[in-house]
MARLOTI-885511 format. One record per residue (C-alpha): x, y, z; residue in one letter; chain; residue number from 1. Coordinates in nm, 3 decimals. Example, Ala and Ser with C-alpha at 12.3 -4.5 7.8 and 13.67 -1.06 7.14 Angstrom:
// MARLOTI-885511
{X=1.230 Y=-0.450 Z=0.780 residu=A chaine=A num=1} $
{X=1.367 Y=-0.106 Z=0.714 residu=S chaine=A num=2} $
This chain:
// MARLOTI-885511
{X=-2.242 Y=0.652 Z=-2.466 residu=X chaine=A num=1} $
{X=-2.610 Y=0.718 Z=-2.613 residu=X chaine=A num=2} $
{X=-2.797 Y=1.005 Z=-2.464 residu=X chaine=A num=3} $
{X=-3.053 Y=0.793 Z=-2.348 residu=X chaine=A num=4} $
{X=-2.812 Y=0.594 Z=-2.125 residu=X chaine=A num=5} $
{X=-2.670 Y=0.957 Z=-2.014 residu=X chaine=A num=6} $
{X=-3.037 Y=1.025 Z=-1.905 residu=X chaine=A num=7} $
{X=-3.033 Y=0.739 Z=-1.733 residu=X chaine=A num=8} $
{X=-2.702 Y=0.768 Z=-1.566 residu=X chaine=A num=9} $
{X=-2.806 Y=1.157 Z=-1.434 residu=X chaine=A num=10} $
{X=-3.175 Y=1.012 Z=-1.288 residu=X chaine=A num=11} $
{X=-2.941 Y=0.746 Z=-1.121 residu=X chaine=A num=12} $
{X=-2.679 Y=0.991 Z=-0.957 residu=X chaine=A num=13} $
{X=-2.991 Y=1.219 Z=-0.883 residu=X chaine=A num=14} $
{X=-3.124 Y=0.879 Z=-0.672 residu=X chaine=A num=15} $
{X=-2.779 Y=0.933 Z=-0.490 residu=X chaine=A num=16} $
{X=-2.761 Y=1.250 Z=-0.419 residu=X chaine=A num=17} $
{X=-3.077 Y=1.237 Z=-0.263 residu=X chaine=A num=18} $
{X=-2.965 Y=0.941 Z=-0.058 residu=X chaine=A num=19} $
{X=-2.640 Y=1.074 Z=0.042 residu=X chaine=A num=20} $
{X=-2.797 Y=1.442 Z=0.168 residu=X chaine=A num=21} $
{X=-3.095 Y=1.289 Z=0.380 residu=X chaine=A num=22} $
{X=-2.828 Y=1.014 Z=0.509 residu=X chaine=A num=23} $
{X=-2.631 Y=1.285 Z=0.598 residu=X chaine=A num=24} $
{X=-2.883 Y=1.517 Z=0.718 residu=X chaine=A num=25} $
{X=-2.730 Y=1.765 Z=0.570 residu=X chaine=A num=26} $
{X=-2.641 Y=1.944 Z=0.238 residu=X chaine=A num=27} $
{X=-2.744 Y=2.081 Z=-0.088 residu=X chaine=A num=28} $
{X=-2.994 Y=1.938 Z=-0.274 residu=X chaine=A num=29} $
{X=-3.167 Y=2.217 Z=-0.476 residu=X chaine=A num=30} $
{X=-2.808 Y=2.337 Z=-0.636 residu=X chaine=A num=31} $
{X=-2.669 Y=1.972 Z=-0.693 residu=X chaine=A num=32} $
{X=-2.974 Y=1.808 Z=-0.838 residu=X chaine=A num=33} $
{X=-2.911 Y=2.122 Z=-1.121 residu=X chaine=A num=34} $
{X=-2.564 Y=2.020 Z=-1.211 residu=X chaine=A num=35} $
{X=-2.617 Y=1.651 Z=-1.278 residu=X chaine=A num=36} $
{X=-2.716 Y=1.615 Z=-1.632 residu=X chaine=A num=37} $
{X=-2.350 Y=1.895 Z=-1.705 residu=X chaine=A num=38} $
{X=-2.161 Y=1.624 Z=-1.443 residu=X chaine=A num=39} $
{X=-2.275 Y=1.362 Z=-1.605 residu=X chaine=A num=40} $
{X=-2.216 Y=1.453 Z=-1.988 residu=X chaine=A num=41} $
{X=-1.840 Y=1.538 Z=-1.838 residu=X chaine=A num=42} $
{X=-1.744 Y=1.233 Z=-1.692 residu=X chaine=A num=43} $
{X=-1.862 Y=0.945 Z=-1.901 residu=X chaine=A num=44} $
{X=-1.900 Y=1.131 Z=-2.228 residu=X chaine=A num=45} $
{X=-1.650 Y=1.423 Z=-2.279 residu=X chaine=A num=46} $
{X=-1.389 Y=1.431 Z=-2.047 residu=X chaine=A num=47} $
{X=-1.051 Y=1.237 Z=-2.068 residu=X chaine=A num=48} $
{X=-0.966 Y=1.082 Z=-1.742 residu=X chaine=A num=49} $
{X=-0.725 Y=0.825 Z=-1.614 residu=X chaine=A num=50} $
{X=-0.896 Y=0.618 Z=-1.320 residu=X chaine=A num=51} $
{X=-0.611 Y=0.405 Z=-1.312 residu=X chaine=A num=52} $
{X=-0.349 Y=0.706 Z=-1.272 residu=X chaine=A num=53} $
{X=-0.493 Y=1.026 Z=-1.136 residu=X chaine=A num=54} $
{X=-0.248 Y=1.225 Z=-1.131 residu=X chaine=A num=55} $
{X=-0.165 Y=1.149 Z=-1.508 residu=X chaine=A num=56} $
{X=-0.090 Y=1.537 Z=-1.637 residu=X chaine=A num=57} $
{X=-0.258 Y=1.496 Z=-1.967 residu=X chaine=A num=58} $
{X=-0.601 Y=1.429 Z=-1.777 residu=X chaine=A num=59} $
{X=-0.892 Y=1.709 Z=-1.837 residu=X chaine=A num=60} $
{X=-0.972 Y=1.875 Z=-1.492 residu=X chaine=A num=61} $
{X=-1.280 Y=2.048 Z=-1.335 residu=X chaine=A num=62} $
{X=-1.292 Y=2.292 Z=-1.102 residu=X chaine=A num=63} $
{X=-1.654 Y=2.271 Z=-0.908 residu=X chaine=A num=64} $
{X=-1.631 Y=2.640 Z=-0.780 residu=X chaine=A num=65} $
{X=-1.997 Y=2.620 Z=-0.645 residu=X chaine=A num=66} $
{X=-1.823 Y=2.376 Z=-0.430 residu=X chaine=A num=67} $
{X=-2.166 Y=2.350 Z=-0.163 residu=X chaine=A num=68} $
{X=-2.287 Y=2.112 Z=-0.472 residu=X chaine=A num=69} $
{X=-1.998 Y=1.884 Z=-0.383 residu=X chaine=A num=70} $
{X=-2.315 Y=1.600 Z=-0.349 residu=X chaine=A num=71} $
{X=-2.374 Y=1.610 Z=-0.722 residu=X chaine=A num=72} $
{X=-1.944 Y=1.541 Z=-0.778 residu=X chaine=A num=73} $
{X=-1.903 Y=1.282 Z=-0.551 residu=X chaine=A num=74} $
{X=-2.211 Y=1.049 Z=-0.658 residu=X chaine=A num=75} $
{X=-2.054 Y=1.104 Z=-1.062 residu=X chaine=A num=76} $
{X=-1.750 Y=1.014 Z=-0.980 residu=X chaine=A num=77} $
{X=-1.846 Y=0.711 Z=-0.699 residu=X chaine=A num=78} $
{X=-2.070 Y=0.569 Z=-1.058 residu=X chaine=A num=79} $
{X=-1.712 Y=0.673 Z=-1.287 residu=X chaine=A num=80} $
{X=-1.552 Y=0.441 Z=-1.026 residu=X chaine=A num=81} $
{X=-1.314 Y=0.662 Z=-0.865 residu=X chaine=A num=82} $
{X=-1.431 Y=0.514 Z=-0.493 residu=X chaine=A num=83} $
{X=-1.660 Y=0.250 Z=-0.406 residu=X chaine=A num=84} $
{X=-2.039 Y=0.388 Z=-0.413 residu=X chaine=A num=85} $
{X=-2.066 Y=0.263 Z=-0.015 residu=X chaine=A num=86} $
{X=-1.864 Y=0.590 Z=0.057 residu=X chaine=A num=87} $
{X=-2.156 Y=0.813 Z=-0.060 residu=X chaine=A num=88} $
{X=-2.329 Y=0.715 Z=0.303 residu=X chaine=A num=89} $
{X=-2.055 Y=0.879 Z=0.491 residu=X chaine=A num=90} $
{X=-2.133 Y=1.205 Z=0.301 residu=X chaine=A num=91} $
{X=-2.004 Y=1.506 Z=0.594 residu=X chaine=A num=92} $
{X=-1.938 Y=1.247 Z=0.874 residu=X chaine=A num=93} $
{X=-1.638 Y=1.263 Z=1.086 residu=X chaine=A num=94} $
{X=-1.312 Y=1.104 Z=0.931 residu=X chaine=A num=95} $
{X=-1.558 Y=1.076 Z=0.573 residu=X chaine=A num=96} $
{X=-1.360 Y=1.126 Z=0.268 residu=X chaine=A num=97} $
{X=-1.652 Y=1.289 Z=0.129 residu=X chaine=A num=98} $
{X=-1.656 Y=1.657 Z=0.308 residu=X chaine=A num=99} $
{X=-1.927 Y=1.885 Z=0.283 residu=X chaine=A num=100} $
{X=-1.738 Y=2.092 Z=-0.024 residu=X chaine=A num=101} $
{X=-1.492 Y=1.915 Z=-0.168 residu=X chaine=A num=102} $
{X=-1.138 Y=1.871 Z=-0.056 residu=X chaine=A num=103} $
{X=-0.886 Y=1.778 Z=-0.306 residu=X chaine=A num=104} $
{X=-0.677 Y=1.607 Z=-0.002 residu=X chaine=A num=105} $
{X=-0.974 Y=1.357 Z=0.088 residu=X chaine=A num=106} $
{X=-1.138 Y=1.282 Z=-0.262 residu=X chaine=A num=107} $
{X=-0.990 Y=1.054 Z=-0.461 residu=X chaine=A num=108} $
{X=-1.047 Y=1.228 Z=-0.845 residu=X chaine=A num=109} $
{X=-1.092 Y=1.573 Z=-0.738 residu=X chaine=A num=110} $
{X=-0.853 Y=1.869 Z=-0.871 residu=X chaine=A num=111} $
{X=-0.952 Y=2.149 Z=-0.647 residu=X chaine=A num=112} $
{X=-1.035 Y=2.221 Z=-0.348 residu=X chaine=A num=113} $
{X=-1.381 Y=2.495 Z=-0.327 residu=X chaine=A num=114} $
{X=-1.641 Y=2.618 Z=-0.124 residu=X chaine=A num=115} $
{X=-1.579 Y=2.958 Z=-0.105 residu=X chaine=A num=116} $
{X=-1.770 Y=3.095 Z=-0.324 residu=X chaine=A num=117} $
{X=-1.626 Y=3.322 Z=-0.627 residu=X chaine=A num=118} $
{X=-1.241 Y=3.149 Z=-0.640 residu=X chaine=A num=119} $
{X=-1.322 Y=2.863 Z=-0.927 residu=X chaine=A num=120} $
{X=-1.243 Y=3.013 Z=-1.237 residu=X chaine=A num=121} $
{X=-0.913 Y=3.207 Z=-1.075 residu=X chaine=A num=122} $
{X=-0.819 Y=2.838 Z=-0.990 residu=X chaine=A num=123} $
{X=-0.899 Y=2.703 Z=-1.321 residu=X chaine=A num=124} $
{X=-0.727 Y=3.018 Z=-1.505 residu=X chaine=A num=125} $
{X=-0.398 Y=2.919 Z=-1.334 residu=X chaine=A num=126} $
{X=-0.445 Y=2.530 Z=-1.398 residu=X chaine=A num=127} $
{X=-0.520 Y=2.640 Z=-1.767 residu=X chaine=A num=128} $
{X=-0.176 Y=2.855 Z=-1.766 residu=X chaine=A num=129} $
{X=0.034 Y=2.546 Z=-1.603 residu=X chaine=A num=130} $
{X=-0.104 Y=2.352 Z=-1.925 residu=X chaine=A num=131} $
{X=-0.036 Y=2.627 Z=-2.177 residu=X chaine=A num=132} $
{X=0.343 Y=2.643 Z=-2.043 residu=X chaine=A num=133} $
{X=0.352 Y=2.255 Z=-2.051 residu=X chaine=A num=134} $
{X=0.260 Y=2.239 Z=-2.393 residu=X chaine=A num=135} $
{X=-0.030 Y=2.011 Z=-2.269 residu=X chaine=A num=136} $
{X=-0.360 Y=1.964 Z=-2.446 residu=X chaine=A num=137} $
{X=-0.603 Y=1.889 Z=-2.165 residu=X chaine=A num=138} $
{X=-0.899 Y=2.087 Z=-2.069 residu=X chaine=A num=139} $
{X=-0.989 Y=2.292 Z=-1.752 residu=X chaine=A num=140} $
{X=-1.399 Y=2.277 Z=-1.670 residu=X chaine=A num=141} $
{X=-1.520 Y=2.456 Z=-1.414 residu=X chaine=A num=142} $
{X=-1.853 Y=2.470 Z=-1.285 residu=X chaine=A num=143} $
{X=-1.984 Y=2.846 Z=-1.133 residu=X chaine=A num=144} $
{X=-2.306 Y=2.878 Z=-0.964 residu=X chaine=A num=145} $
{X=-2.473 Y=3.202 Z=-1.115 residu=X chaine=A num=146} $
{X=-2.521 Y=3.350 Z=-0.767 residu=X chaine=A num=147} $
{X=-2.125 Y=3.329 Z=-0.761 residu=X chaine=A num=148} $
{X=-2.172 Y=3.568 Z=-1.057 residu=X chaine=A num=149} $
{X=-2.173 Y=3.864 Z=-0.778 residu=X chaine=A num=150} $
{X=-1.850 Y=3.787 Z=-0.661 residu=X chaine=A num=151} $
{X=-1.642 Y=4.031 Z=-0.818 residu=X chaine=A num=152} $
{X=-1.293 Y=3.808 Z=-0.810 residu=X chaine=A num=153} $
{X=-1.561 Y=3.615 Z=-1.075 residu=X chaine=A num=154} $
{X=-1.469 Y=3.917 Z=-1.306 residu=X chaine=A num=155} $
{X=-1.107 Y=3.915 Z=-1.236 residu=X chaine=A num=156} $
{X=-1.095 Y=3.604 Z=-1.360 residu=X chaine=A num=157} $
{X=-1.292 Y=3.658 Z=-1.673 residu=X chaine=A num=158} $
{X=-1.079 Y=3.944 Z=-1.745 residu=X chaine=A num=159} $
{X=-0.773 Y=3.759 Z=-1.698 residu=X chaine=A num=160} $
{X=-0.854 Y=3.416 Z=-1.914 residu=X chaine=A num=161} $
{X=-0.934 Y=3.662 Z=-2.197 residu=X chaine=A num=162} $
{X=-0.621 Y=3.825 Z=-2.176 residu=X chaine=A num=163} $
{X=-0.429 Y=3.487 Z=-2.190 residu=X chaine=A num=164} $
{X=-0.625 Y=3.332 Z=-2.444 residu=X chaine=A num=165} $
{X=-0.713 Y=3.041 Z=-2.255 residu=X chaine=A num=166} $
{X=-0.945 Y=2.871 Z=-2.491 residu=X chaine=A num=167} $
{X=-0.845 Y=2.566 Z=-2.268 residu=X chaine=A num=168} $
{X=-1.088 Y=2.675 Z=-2.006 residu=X chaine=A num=169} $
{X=-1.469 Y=2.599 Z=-2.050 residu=X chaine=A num=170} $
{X=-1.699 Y=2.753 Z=-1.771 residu=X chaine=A num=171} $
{X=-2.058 Y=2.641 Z=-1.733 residu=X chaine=A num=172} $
{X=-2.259 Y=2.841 Z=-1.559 residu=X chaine=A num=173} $
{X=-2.521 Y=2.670 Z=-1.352 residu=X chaine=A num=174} $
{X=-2.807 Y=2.940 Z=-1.432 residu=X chaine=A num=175} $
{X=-3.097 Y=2.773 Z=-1.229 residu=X chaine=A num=176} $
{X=-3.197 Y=3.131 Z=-1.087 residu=X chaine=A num=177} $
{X=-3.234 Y=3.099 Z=-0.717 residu=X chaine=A num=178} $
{X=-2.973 Y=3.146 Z=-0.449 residu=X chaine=A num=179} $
{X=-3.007 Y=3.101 Z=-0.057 residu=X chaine=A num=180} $
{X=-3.205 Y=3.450 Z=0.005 residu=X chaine=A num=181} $
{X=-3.393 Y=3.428 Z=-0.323 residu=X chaine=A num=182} $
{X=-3.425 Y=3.468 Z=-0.694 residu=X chaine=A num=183} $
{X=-3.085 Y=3.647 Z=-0.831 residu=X chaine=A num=184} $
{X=-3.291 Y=3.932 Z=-0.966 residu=X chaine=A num=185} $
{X=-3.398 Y=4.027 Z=-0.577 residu=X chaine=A num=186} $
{X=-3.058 Y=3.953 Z=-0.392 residu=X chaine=A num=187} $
{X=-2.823 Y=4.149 Z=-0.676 residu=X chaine=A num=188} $
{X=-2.966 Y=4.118 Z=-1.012 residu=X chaine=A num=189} $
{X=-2.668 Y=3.939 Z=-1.245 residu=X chaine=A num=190} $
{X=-2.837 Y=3.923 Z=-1.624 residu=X chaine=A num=191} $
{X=-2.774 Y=3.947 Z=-1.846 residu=X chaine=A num=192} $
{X=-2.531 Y=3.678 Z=-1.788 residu=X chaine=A num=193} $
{X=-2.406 Y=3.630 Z=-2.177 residu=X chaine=A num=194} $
{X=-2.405 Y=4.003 Z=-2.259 residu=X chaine=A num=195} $
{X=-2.140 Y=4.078 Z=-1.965 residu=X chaine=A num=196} $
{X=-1.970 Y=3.745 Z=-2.094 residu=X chaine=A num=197} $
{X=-1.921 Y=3.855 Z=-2.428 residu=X chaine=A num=198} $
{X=-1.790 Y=4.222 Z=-2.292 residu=X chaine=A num=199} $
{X=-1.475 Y=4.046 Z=-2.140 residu=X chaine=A num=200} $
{X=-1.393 Y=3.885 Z=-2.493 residu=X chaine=A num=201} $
{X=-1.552 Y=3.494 Z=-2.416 residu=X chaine=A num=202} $
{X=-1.661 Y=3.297 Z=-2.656 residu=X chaine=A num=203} $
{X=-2.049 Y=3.244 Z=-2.526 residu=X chaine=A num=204} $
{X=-2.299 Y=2.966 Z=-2.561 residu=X chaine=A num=205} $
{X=-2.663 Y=2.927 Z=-2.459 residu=X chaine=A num=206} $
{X=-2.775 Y=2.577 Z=-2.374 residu=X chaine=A num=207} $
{X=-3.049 Y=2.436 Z=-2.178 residu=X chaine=A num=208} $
{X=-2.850 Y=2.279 Z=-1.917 residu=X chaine=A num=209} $
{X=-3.048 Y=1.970 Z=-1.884 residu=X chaine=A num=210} $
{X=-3.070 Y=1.824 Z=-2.234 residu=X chaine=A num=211} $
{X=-2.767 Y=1.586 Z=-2.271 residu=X chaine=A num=212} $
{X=-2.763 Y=1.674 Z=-2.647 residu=X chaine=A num=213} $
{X=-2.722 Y=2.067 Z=-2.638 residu=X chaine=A num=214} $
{X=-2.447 Y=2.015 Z=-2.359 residu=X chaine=A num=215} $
{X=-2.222 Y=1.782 Z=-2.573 residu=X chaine=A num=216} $
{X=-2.232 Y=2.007 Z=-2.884 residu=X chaine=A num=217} $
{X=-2.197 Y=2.321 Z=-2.675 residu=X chaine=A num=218} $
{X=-1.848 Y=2.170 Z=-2.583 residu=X chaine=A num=219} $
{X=-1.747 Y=2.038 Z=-2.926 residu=X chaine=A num=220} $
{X=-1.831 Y=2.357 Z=-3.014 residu=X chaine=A num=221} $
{X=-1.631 Y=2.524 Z=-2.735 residu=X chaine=A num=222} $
{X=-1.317 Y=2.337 Z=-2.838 residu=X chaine=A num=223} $
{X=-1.318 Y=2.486 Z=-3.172 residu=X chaine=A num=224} $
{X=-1.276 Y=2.759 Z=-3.041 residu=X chaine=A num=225} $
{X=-0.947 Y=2.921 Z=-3.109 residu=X chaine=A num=226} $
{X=-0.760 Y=3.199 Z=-2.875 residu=X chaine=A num=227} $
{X=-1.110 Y=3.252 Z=-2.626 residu=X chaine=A num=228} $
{X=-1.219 Y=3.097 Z=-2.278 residu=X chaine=A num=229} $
{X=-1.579 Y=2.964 Z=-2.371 residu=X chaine=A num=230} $
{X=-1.872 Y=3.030 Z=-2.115 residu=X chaine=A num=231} $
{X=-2.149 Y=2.788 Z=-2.158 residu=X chaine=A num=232} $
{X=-2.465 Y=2.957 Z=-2.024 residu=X chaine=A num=233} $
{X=-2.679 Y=2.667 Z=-1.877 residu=X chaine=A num=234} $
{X=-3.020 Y=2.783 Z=-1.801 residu=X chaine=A num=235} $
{X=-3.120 Y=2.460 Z=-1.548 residu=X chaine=A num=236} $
{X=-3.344 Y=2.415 Z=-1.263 residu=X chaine=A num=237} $
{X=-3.321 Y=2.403 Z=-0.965 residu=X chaine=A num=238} $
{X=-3.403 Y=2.061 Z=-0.780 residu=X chaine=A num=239} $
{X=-3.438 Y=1.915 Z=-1.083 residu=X chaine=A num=240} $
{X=-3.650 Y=1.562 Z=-1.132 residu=X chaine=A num=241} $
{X=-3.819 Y=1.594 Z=-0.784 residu=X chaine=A num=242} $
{X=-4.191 Y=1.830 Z=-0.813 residu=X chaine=A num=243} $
{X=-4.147 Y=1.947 Z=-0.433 residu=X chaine=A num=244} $
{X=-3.797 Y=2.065 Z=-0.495 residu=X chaine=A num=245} $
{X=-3.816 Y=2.241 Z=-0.827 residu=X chaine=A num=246} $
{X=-3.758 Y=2.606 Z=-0.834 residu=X chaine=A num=247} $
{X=-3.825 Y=2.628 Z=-0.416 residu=X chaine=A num=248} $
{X=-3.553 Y=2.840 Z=-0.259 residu=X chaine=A num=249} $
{X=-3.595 Y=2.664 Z=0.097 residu=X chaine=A num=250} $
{X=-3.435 Y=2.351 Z=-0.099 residu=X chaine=A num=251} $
{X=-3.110 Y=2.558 Z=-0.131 residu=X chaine=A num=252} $
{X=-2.951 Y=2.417 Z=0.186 residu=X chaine=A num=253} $
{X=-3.217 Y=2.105 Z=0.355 residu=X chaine=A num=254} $
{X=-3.170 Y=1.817 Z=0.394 residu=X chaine=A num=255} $
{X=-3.522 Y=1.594 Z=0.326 residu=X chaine=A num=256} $
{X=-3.618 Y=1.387 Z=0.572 residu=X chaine=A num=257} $
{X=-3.692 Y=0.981 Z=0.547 residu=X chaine=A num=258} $
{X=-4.057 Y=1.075 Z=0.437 residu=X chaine=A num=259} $
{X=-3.954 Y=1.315 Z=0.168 residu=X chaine=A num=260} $
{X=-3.648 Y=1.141 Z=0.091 residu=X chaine=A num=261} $
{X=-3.859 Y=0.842 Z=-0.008 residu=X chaine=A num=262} $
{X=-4.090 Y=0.994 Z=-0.199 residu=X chaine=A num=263} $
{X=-3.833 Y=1.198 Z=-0.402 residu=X chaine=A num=264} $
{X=-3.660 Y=0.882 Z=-0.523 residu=X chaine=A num=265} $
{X=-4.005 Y=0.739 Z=-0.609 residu=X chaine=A num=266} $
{X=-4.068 Y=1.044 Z=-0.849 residu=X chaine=A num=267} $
{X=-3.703 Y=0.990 Z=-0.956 residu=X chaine=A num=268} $
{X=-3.795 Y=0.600 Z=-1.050 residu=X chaine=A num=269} $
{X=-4.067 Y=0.750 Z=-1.250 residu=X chaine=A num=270} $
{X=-4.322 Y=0.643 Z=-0.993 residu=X chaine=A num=271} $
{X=-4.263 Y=0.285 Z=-0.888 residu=X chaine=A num=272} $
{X=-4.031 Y=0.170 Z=-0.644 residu=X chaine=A num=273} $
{X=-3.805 Y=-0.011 Z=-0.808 residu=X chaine=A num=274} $
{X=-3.437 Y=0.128 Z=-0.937 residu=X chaine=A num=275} $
């Protein structure tokens, strides 16, 4: 797929996730709408998957360990086709199979359950081994919120891929700065984020985490890499494609209401009102 049709693709799940939060009245919006364009490039340009057999053991996985973003996941893989896009209006309802972090019992497509924060890459570390000792090929991808950073089972984790070699695990981290109380530096400061990377023995990457480009050649790049895990560092923003969202904390966890929720998809249709 072109990059330009990728762009396209993310300001279309962005619509969604919109959408599905203020349908929901509740959610994530600030954290998902940062995670789209890394989503995106995953599922329709870099990932193998197998829609018509998901539990076929060569597929690549992902591990969404900032799990609260679960809005982001569900409206990429509702447009992959995993589920019909009419489920996105049940987002956190009663009976939904679209939870409010996802739940690899409910969703069809997931591989891992999250939303406690800090468990991701321990989870994708063991998926990784099961692969190694399977002599499969596929990937593990996990996405880590860069407040999760001050979870110390994070480190764990990082100490433990390096010490298997499991160049089968990419990480991105989400780096869009902000977390719930405020900017990372004022809750517990976490950079530099590539420096501490590099200390436990990771291959590292810098990328801005919302051009399509640098995000598929940062994981071409990453699977050339031989006998490391790969961090991606994705410097992104937060509430990306809607100007009353970006870089606001109070977006973190609020919902927008029918006012707000129409104007943000306006801005996301580049002004006019239709799709």
């Amino acid at each position: 797929m072109y990059s330009e049709e990728l762009k396209k693709l993310a300001n279309k799940i962005r619509i969604d996730v919109i959408d599905m939060i203020a349908e929901a009245k509740s959610g994530h919006p600030g954290g998902s709408l940062s995670c789209v364009d890394i989503l995106t490039v995953l599922y329709f340009d870099k990932m193998y998957t197998d829609i018509q057999d998901l539990s076929n053991p060569d597929r690549d996985r992902l591990v969404l360990s900032k799990g609260h973003a679960a809005p982001a996941l569900y409206a990429v893989l509702a447009n992959r086709g995993y589920f019909d896009r009419s489920e996105l209006k049940t987002l956190r309802k009663y009976g939904s199979i679209l939870q409010g972090h996802p739940d690899v019992n409910s969703t069809p497509g997931l591989d891992m359950t999250t939303g406690s924060l800090g468990q991701g890459l321990s989870a994708a570390n063991g998926i990784a081994i099961a692969g190694k000792l399977d002599n499969r090929d596929y990937y593990v991808y996990v996405i880590i919120g860069d407040g999760e950073l001050q979870e110390g089972q994070i480190w764990e984790a990082a100490m433990t891929a390096a010490h298997y070699k499991l160049d089968n695990v990419i990480a991105f981290i989400d780096n869009n700065g902000l977390q719930i109380d405020g900017t990372n530096e004022e809750v517990m400061n976490i950079y530099p984020i590539d420096e501490k990377f590099k200390a436990f023995n990771w291959n590292v990457i810098n990328i801005d985490g919302h051009d399509i480009d640098q995000i598929r050649n940062a994981i071409d790049k990453a699977k050339e890499m031989k006998g490391k895990p790969t961090a991606i560092i994705a410097k992104t923003v937060k509430g990306k494609g809607v100007s009353f969202m970006e870089n606001q904390v109070k977006w973190h966890g609020v919902a927008p209401s029918n006012e707000e929720k129409e104007l943000a998809i306006k801005e996301l249709k580049g002004g006019s009102d239709n799709e």
